[in-house]
Residue frames relative to the residue before (quaternion, step in Angstrom):
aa qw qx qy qz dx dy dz
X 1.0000 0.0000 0.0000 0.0000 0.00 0.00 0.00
X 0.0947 -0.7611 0.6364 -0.0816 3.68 -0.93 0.89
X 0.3695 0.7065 -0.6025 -0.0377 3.48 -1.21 0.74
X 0.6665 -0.6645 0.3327 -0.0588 3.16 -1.98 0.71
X 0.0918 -0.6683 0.7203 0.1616 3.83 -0.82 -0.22
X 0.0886 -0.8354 0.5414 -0.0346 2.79 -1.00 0.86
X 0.1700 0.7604 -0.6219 0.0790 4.11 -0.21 0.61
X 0.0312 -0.8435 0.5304 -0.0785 2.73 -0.79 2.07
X 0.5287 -0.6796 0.4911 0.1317 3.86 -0.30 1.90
X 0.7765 0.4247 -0.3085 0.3487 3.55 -1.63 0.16
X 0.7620 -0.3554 0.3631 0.4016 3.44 -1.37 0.30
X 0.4607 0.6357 -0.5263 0.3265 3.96 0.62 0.78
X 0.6014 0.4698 -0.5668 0.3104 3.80 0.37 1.11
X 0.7560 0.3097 -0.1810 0.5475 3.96 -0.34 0.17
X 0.4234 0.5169 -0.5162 0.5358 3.76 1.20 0.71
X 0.4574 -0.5951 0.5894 0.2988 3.77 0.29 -0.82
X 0.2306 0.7603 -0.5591 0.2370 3.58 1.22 0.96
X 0.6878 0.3854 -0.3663 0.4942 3.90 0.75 -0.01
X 0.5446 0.3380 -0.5279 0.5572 3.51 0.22 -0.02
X 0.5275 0.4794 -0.5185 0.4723 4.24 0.09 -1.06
X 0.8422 0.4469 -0.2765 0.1209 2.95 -0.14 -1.33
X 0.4559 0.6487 -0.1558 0.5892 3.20 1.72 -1.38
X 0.7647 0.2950 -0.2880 0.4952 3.83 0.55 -0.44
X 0.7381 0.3271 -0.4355 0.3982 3.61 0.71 -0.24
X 0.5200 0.4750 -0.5415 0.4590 3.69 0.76 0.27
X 0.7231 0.3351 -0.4821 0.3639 3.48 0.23 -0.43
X 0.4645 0.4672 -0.5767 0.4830 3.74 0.75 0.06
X 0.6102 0.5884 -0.3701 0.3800 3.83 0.26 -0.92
X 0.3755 -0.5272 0.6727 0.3586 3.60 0.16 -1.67
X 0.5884 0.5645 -0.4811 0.3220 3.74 0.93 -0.61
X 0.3760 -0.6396 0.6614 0.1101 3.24 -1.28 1.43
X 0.5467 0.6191 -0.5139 0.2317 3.98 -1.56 0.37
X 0.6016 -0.5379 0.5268 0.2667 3.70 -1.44 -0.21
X 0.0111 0.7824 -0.6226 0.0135 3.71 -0.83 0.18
X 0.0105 -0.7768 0.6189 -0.1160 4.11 -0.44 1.05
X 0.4164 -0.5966 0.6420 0.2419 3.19 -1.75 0.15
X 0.1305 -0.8310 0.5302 0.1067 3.49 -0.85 0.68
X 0.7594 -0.3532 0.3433 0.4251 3.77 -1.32 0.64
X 0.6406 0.4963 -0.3503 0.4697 3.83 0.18 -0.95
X 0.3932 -0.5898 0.5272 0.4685 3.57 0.72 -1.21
X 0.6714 0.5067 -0.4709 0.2660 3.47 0.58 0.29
X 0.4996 -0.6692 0.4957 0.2385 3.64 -0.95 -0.25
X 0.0580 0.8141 -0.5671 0.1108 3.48 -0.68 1.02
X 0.1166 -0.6154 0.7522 -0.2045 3.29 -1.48 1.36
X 0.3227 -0.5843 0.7329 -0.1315 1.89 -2.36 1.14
X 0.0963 -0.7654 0.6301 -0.0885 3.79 -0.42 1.66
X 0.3145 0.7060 -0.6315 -0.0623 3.17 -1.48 0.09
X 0.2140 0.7429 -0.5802 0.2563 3.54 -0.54 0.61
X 0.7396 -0.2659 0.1834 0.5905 3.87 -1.56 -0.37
X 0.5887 -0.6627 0.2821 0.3670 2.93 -1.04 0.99
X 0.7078 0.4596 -0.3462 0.4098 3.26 1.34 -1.20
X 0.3545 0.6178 -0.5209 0.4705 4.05 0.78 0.01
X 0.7511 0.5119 -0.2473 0.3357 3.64 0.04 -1.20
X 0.5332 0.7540 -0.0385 0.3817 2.91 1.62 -0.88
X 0.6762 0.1308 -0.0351 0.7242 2.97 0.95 -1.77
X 0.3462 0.6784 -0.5458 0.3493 3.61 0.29 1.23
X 0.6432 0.6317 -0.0901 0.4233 2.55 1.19 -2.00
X 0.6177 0.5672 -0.2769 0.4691 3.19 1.00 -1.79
X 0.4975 0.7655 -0.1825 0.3649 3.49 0.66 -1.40
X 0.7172 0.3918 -0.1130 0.5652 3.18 -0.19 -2.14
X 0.6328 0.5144 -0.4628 0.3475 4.26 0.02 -1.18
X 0.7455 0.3025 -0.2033 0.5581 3.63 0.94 -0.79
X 0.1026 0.8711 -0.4802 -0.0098 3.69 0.61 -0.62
X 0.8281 -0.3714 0.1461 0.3937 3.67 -0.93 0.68
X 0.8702 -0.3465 -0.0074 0.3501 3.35 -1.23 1.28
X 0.8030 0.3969 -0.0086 0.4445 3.03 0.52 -2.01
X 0.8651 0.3819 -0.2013 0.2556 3.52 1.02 -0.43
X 0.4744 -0.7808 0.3570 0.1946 3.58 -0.93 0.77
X 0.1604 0.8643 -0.4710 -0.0732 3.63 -0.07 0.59
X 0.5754 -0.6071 0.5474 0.0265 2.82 -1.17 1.71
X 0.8096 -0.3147 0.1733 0.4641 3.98 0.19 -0.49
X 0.0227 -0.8055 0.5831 0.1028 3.28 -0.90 0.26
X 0.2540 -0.7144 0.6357 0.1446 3.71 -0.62 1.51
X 0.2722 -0.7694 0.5773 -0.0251 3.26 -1.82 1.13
X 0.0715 -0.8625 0.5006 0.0192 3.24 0.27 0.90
X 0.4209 -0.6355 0.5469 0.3461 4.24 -0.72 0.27
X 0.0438 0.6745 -0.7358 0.0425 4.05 -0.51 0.55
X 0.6662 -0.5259 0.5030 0.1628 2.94 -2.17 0.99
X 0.1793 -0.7987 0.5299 0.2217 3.43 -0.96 0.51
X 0.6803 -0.5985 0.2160 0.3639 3.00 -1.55 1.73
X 0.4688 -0.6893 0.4148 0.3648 3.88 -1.06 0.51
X 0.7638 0.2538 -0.2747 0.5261 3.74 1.45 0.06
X 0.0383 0.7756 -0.6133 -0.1440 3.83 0.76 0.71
X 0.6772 -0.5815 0.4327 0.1268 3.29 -1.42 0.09
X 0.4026 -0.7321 0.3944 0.3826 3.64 -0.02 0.63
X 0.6501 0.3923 -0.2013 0.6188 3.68 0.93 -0.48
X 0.2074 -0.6141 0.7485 0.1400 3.88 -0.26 1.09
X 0.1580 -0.5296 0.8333 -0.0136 2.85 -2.30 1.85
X 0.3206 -0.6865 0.6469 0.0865 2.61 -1.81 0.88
X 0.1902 0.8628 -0.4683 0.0046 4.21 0.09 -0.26
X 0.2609 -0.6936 0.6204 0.2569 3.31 -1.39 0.43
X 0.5014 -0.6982 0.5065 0.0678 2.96 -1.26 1.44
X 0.5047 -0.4968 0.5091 0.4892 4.16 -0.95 -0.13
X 0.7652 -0.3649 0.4799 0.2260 3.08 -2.02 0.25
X 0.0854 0.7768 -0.6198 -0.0711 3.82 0.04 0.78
């Protein structure tokens, strides 16, 4: 098991990178939260098999049609102490 932080940089608001996103973890299994932030960037939180998370990540570097990412910082984060047998995914509000 493996989870993340995630602040992802570049042209990735008004492309639909959270709904994209939100759909390729559930194809994955990857359980977590994914939001737009003030700055314009976009940050999430994955955790799931480690190697799922992975090809998220991989994923996210190219992410959905229209959008350009520029970098994406990775931070280690604790996994929750009761994940859920069924891995949610969810967008979260604007922070």
């Amino acid at each position: 098991m493996s989870a993340k932080r995630l602040i992802i940089s570049g042209r990735v608001q008004g492309v639909g990178f959270r709904d994209w996103m939100v759909a390729q973890a559930q194809v994955l299994g990857v359980a977590g939260w994914v939001r737009n932030r003030r700055d314009g960037s976009i940050e999430a939180l994955v955790h799931g098999d480690t190697a799922a998370v992975e090809e998220l990540l991989r994923s996210c570097r190219r992410g959905p049609r229209a959008a350009h990412v520029l970098s994406i910082e990775e931070t280690l984060a604790e996994l929750p102490e009761d994940p859920r047998p069924d891995p949610d995914f969810v967008r979260l509000p604007t922070v």
